[in-house]
C-alpha positions, 0 to 999 in steps of 0.5 A: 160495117158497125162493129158494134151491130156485128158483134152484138149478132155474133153474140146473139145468133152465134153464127160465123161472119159469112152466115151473118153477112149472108141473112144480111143480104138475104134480108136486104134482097128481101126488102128490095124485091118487097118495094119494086113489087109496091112499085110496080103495083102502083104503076099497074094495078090489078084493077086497071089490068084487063087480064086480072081484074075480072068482073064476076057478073053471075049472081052467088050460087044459093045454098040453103042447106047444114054445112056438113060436118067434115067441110067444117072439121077442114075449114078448122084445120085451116084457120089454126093453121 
């Protein structure tokens, strides 16, 4: 362990040992699962995958119409968010 590190994050988060050894893990675990899921993705990609990729052959539905106001009042909220 860097000593120098773990005294610099008891500094700045405060927190005992344990808590900070535990989000170390944490974000260990994190960035492991994040390559495997690259991985896996690399060996199978969606687009090879006859169960995921669906080829939509149906033209888009036309609509001529004003978008009424509360479906854009929603598509608002949404994008803030």
């Amino acid at each position: 362990m860097d000593a120098e590190r773990l005294e610099r994050c008891r500094r700045l988060l405060g927190e005992t040992d344990s808590v900070l050894v535990d989000r170390a893990l944490k974000a260990l675990i994190d960035e492991l699962q994040s390559v495997e899921e690259i991985r896996a993705l690399e060996r199978a990609p969606y687009e090879e995958d006859p169960e995921l990729a669906w080829n939509v052959s149906e033209p888009p539905l036309p609509y001529e119409g004003k978008i009424p106001p509360e479906v854009v009042a929603i598509a608002k909220r949404r994008r803030r968010r």
